[in-house]
BAVEX-980504 format. One record per residue: residue number from 1; x, y, z of N, C-alpha, C, CB in turn. Coordinates in pm, whole numbers, always signed. Glycine has a CB too. Layout:
+-----+--------+--------+--------+--------+---------+--------+--------+--------+--------+--------+---------+--------+
:  nr :  neast : nnorth :    nup : caeast : canorth :   caup :  ceast : cnorth :    cup : cbeast : cbnorth :   cbup :
+-----+--------+--------+--------+--------+---------+--------+--------+--------+--------+--------+---------+--------+
: NUM :      X :      Y :      Z :      X :       Y :      Z :      X :      Y :      Z :      X :       Y :      Z :
...
+-----+--------+--------+--------+--------+---------+--------+--------+--------+--------+--------+---------+--------+
***
This chain:
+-----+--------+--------+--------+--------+---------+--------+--------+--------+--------+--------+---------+--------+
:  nr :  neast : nnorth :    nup : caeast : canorth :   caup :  ceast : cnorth :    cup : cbeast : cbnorth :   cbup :
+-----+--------+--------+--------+--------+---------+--------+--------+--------+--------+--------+---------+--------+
:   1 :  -3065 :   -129 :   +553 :  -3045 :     -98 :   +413 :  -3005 :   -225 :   +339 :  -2939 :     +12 :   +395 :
:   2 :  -3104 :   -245 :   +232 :  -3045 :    -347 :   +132 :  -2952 :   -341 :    +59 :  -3107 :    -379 :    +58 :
:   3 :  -2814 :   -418 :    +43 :  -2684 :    -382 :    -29 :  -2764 :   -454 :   -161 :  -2509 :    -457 :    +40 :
:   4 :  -2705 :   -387 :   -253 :  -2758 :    -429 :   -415 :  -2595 :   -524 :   -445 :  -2793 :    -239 :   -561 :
:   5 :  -2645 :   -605 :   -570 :  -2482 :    -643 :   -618 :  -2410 :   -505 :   -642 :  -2472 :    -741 :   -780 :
:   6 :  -2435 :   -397 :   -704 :  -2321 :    -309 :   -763 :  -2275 :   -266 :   -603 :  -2377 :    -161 :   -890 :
:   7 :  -2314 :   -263 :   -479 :  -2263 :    -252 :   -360 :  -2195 :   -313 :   -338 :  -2314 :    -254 :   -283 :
:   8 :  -2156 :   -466 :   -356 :  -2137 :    -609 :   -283 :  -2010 :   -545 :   -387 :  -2255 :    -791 :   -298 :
:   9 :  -2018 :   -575 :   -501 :  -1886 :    -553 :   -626 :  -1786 :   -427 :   -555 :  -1967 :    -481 :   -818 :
:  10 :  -1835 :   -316 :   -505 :  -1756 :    -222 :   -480 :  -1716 :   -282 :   -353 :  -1811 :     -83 :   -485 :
:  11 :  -1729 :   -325 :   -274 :  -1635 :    -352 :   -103 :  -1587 :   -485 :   -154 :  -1748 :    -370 :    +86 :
:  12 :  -1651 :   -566 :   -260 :  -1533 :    -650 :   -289 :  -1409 :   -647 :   -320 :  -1549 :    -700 :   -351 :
:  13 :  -1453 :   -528 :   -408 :  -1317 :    -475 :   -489 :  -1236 :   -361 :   -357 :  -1378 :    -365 :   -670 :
:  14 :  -1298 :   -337 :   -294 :  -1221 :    -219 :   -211 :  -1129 :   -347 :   -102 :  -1364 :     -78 :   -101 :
:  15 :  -1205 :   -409 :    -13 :  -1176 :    -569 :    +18 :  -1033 :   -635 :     -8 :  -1275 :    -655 :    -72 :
:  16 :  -1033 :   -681 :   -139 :   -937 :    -728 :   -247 :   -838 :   -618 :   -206 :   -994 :    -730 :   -418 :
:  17 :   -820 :   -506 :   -305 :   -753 :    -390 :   -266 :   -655 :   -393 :   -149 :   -847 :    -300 :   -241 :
:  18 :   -728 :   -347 :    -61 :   -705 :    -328 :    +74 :   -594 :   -495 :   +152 :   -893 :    -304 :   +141 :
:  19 :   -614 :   -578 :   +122 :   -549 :    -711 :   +119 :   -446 :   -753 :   +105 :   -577 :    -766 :    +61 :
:  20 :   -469 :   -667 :    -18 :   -281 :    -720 :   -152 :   -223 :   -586 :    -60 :   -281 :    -676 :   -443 :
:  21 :   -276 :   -492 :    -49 :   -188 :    -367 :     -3 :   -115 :   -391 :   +122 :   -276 :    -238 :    +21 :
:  22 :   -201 :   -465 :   +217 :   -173 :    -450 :   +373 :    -81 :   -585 :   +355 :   -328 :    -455 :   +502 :
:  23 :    -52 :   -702 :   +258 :    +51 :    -798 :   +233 :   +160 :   -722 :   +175 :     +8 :    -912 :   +145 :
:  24 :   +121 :   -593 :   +127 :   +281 :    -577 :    +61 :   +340 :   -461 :   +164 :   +285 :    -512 :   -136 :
:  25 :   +247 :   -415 :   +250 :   +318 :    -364 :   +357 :   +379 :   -485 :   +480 :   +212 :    -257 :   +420 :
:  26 :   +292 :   -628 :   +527 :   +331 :    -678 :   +591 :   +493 :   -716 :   +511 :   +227 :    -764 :   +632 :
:  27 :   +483 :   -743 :   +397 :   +662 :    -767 :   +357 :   +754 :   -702 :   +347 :   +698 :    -806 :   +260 :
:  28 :   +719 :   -563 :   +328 :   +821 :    -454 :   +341 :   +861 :   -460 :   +457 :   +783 :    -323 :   +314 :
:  29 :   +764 :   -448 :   +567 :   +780 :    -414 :   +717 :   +856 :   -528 :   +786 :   +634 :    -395 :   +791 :
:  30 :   +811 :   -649 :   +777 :   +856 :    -735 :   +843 :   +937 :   -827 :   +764 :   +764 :    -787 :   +906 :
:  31 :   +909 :   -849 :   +646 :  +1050 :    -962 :   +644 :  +1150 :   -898 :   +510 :   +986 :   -1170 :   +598 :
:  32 :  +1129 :   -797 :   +502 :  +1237 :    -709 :   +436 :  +1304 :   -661 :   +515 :  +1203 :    -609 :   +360 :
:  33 :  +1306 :   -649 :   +636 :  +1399 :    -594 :   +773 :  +1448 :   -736 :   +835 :  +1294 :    -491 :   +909 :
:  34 :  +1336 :   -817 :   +814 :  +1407 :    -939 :   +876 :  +1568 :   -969 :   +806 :  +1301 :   -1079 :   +847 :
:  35 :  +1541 :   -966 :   +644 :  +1612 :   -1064 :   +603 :  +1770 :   -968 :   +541 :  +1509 :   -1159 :   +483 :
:  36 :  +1744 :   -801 :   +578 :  +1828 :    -720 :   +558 :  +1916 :   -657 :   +613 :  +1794 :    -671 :   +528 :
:  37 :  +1907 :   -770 :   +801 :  +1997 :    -770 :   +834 :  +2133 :   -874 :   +822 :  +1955 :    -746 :   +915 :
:  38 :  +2127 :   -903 :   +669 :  +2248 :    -979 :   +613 :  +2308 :   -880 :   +502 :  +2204 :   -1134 :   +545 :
:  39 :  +2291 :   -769 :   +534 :  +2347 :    -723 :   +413 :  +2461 :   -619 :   +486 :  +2223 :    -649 :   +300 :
:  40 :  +2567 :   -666 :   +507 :  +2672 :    -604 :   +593 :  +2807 :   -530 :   +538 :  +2717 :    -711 :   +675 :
:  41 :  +2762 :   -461 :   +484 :  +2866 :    -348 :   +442 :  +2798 :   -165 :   +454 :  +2908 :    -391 :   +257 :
:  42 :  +2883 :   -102 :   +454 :  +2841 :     +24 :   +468 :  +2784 :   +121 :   +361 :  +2934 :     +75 :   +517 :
:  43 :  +2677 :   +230 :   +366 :  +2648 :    +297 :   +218 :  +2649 :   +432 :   +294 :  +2486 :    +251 :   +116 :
:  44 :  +2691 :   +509 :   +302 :  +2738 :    +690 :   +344 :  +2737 :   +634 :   +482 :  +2605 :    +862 :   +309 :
:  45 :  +2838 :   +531 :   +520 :  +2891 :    +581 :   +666 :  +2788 :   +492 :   +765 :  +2873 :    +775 :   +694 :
:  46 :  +2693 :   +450 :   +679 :  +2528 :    +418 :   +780 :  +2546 :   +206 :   +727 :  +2289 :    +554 :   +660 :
:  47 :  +2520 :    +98 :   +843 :  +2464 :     +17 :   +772 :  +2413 :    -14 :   +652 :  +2415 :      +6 :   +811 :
:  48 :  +2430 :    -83 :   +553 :  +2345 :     -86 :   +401 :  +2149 :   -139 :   +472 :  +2451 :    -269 :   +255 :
:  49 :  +2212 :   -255 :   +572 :  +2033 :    -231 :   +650 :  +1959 :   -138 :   +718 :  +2003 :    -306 :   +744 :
:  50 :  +2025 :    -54 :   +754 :  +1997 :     +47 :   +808 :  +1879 :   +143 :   +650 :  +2169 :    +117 :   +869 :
:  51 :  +1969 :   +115 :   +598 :  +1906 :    +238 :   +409 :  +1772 :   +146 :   +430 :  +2029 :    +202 :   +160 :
:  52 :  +1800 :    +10 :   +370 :  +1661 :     -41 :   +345 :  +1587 :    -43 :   +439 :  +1650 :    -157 :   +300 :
:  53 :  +1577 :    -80 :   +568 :  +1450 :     -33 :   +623 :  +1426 :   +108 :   +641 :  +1430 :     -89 :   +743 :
:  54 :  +1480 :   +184 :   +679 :  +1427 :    +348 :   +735 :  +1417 :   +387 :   +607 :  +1537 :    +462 :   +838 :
:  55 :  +1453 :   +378 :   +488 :  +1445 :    +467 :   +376 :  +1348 :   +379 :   +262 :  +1610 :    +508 :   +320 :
:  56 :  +1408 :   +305 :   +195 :  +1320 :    +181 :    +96 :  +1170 :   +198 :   +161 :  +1390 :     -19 :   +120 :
:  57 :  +1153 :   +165 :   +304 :  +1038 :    +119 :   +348 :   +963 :   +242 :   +351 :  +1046 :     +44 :   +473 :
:  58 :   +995 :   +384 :   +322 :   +884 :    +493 :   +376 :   +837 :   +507 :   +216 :   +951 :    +666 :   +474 :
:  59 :   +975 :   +453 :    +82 :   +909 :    +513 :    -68 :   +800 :   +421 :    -56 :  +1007 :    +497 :   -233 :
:  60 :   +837 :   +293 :    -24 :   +653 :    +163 :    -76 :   +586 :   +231 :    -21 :   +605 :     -25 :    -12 :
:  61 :   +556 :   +270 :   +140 :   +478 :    +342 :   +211 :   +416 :   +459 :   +191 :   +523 :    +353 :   +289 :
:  62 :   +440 :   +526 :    +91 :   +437 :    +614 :     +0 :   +343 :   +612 :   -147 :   +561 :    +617 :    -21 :
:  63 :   +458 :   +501 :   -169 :   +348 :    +459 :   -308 :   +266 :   +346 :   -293 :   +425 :    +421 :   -446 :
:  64 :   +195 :   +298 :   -184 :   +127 :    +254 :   -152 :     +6 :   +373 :   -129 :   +182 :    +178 :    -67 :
:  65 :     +1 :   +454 :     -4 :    -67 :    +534 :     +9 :   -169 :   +584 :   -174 :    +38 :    +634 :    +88 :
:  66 :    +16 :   +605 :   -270 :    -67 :    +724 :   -334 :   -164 :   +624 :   -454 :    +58 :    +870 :   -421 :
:  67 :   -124 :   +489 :   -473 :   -173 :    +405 :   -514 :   -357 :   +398 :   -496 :    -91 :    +313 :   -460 :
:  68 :   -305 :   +353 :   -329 :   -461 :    +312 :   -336 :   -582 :   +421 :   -345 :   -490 :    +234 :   -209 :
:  69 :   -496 :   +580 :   -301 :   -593 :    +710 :   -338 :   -643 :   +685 :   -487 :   -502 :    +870 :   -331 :
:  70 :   -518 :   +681 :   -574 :   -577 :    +679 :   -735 :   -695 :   +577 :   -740 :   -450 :    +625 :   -857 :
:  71 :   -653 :   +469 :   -685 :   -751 :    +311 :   -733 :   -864 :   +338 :   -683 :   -707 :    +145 :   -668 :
:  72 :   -881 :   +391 :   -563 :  -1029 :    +433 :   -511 :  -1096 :   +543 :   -562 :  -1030 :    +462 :   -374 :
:  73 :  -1018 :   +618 :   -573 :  -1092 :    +760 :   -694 :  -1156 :   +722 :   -817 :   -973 :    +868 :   -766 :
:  74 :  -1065 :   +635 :   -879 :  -1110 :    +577 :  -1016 :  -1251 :   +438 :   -982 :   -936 :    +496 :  -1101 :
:  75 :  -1206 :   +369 :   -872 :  -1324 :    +319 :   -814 :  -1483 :   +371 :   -774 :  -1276 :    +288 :   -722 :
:  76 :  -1470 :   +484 :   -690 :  -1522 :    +586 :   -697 :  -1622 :   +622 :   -824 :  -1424 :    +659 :   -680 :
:  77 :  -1547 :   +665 :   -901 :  -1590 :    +726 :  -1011 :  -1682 :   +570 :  -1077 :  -1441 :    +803 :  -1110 :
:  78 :  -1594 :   +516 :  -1109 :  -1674 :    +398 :  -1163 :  -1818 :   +304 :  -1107 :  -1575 :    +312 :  -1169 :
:  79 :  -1808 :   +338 :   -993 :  -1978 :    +291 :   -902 :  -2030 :   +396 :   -880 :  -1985 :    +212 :   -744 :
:  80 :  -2017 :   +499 :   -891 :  -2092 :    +652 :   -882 :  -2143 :   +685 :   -729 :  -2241 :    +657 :   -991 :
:  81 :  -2001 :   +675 :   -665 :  -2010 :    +733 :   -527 :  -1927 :   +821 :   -508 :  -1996 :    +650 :   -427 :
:  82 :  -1827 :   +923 :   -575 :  -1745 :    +955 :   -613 :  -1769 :  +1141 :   -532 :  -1740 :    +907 :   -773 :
:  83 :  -1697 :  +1183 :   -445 :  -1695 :   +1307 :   -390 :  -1712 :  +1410 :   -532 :  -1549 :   +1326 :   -296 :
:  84 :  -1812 :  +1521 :   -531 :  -1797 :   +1609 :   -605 :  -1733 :  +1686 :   -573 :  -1874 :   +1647 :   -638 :
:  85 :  -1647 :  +1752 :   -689 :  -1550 :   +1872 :   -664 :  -1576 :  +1987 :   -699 :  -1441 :   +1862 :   -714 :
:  86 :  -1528 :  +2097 :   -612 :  -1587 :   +2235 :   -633 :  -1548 :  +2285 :   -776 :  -1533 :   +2341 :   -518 :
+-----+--------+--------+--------+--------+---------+--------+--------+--------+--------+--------+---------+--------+
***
């Protein structure tokens, strides 16, 4: 199958996307835990590092997910590959 440009434009853009997303999970994940074990006082009884990774890290993880659903839907829609709905 021949990819046309309006093909090449959509996995660029999905590509791109997909990139910035999986960098802002590599920083949540890894050096937001790295660097939050300096934060040494207590918040309900628990580590204050303890909150930011197990908790902070599941909302990005979260709004990451619901992010890139919207951006690809609206992507979607905009190259006209877009799931029809009942």
């Amino acid at each position: 199958m021949q990819l046309t440009d309006r093909h090449r434009q959509y996995w660029s853009k999905n590509l791109r996307i997909t990139a910035v997303l999986l960098a802002i999970w590599f920083f949540v994940t890894f050096v937001m835990g790295y660097f939050a074990r300096d934060l040494n006082f207590t918040f309900f009884g628990w580590p204050f590092s303890f909150w930011v990774s197990a908790q902070g890290a599941l909302i990005v993880y979260c709004l990451i997910i619901w992010f890139y659903a919207n951006y690809m839907n609206k992507l979607d829609q905009e190259h006209g590959v877009a799931e029809e709905e009942d």
